[in-house]
C-alpha atoms as one frame of an Amber mdcrd trajectory, in Angstrom:
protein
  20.125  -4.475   8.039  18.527  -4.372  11.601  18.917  -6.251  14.746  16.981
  -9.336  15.681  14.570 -11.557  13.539  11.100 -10.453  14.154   8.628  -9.731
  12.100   8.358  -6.384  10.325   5.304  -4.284   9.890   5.165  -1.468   6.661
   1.797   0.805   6.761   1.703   2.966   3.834  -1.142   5.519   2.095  -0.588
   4.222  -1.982   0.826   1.391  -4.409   4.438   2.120  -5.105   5.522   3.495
  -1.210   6.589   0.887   0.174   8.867   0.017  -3.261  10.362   3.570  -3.297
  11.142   3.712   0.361  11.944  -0.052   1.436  11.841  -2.555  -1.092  15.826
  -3.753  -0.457  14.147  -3.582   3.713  12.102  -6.160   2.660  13.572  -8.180
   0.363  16.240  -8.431   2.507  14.576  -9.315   5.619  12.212 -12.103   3.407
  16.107 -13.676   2.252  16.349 -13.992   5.852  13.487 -15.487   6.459  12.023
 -12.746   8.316   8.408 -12.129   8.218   7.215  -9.182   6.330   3.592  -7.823
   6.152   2.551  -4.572   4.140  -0.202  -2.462   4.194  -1.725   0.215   1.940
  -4.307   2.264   2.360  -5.658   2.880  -0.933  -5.328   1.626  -4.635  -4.246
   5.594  -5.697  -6.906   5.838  -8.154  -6.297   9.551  -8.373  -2.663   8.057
  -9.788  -3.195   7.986 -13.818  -0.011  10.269 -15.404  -1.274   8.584 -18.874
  -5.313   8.528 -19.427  -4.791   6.794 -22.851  -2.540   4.250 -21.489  -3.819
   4.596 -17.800  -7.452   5.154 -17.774  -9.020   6.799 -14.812 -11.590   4.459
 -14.526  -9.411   1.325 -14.432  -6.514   2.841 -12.295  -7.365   1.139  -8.884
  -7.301  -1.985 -10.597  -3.955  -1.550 -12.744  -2.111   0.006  -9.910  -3.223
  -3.070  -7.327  -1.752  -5.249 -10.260   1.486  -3.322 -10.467   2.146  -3.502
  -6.929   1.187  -7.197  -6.694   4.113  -7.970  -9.301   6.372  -5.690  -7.333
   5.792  -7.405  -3.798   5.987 -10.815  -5.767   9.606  -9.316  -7.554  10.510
  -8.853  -3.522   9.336 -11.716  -2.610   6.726 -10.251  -0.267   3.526 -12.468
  -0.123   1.621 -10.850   2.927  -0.600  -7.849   1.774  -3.401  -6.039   3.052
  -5.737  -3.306   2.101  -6.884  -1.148   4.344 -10.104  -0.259   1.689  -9.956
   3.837   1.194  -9.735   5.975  -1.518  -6.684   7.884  -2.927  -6.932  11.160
  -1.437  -9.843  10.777   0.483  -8.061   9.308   3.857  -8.409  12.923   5.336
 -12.252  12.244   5.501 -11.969   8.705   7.132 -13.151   8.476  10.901  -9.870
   7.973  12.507 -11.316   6.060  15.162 -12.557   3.228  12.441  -8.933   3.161
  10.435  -6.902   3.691  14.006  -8.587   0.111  14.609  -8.191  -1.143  11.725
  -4.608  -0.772  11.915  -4.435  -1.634  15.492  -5.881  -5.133  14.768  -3.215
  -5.994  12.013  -0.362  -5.268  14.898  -1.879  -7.215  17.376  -2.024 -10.396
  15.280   1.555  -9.253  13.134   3.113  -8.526  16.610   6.030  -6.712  14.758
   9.643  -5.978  15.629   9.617  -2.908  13.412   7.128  -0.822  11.986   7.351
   1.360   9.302   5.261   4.461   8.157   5.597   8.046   7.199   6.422  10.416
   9.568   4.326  13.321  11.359   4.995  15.418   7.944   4.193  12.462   5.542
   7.347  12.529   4.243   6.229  14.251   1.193   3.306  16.591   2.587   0.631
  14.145   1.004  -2.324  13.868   3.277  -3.170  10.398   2.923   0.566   9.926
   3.626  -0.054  12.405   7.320  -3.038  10.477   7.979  -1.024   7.368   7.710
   1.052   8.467  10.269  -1.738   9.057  12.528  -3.161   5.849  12.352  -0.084
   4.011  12.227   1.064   5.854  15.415  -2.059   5.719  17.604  -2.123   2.041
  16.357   1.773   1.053  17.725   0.909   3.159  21.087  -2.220   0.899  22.102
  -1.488  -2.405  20.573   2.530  -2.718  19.738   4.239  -5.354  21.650   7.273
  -4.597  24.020  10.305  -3.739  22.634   8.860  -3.038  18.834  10.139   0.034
  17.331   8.123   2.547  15.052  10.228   4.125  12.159   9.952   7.090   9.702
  11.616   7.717   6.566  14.319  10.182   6.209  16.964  11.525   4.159  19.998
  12.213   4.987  22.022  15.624   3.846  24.281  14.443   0.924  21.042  12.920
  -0.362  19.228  15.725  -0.308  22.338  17.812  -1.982  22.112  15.341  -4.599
  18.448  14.899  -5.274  16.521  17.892  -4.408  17.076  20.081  -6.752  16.794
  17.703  -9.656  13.497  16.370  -8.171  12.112  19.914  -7.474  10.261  19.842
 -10.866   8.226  17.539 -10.481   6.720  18.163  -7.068   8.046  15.013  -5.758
   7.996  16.686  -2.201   6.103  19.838  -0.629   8.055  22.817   0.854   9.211
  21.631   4.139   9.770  17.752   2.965  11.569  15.458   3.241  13.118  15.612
   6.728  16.788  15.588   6.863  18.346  13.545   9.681  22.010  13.267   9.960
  23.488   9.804   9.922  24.675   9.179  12.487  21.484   9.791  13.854  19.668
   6.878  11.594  18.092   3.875  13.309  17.901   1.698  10.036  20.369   2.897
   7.171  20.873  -0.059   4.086  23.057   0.873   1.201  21.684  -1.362  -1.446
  24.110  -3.993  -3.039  24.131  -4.064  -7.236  22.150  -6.831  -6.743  19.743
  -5.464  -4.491  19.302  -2.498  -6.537  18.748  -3.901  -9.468  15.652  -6.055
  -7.553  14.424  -2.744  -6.540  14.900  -0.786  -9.751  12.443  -3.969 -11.620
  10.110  -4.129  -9.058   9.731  -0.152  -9.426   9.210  -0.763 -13.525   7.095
  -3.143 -12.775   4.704  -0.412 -11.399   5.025   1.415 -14.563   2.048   4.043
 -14.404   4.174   5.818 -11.668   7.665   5.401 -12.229   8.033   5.335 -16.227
   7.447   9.521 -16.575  10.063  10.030 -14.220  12.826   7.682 -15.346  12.164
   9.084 -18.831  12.820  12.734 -16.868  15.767  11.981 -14.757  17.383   8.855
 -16.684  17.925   5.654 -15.788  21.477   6.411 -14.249  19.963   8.984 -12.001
  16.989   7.486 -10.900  18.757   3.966  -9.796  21.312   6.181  -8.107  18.635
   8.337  -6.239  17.266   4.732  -5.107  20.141   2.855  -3.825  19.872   3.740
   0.002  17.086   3.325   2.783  17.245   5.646   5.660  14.920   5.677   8.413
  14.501   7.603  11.982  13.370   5.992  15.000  10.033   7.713  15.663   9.316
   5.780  18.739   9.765   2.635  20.666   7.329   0.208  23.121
């Protein structure tokens, strides 16, 4: 999956990010016995697709729930919160998140970090302030030899997926970025197994993932899942 045995660092904006883009990542890198610490910045209480089933007032607190179960499914027991609201990370001080990012890689001390890209991978943001923080954070307090990495597609993906995902306004114009692969710096094709893992800890974050197997199908969405491709952003 990727070289060496350190620990690995994910830094994302909302619940159900780091499942979508990395949960075979980690639950690989947990099976061998690799330590793996996520972040998120906010409980996406701006998230409800359902307010009957979903109220906006409770949100925060189902979505921390759902992701809880999915880490658990991955077998992922470090978590932190970095304490902001869903769509409000624009307005945070960047100074006061930059640190407290910072502080989580000096005492994580990762191999590998991963976070969204310049371009947020899907034009979110929370997801571009993410990056910023994330960034700033690896430059000042990253040991030597860590690597920072974004999420990519590559071009039969996006061939495939795009235009079936268009729709729903998965992405924004411009997003994702497309990155040959050849070019990757971590590339895992899931295994059956592994994909299955993934596709159950996804359902078990149902308030964002049940509308859109219903819209693609099962077949489709599992397929759409089944490979993590990331882009070496930059290295200590």
């Amino acid at each position: 999956m990727t070289e060496g045995r350190g620990q690995l660092l994910a830094v994302w904006a909302h619940p159900d990010d780091e499942t979508y883009l990395m949960a075979g990542i980690m639950a690989s890198a947990v099976r061998e016995g690799r330590g793996v610490v996520c972040v998120t910045a906010t409980k996406g209480e701006a998230g409800s697709q359902d307010e009957e089933r979903w109220p906006r007032d409770r949100i925060a607190d189902i979505r921390a729930a759902e992701l809880q179960r999915a880490l658990s499914i991955l077998g992922v027991r470090d978590h932190r919160w970095l304490g902001y609201r869903d769509g409000e990370c624009p307005k945070v001080p960047d100074d006061e998140a930059i640190g407290k990012v910072a502080s989580i890689v000096e005492e994580v001390r990762p191999e590998i970090v991963f976070t969204f890209g310049p371009d947020g991978h899907t034009g979110h943001p929370d997801h571009v302030c993410v990056h910023r923080w994330t960034r700033a954070a690896f430059d000042t307090s990253a040991p030597a030899g860590a690597r920072l990495v974004y999420p990519v597609v590559t071009p039969e993906w996006a061939e495939r997926f795009l235009p079936v995902l268009e729709p729903y306004d998965v992405f924004a114009p411009g997003t994702p970025r497309i990155v040959e692969r050849a070019e990757l710096a971590v590339c895992l094709e899931l295994s059956p197994e592994l994909l299955d893992l993934k596709v159950t800890a996804l359902r078990a974050q149902a308030s964002q993932t049940e509308g859109l197997v219903q819209a693609v199908g099962e077949s489709f969405f599992r397929e759409g899942l089944s490979q993590e491709t990331f882009e070496l952003g930059t290295s200590r």
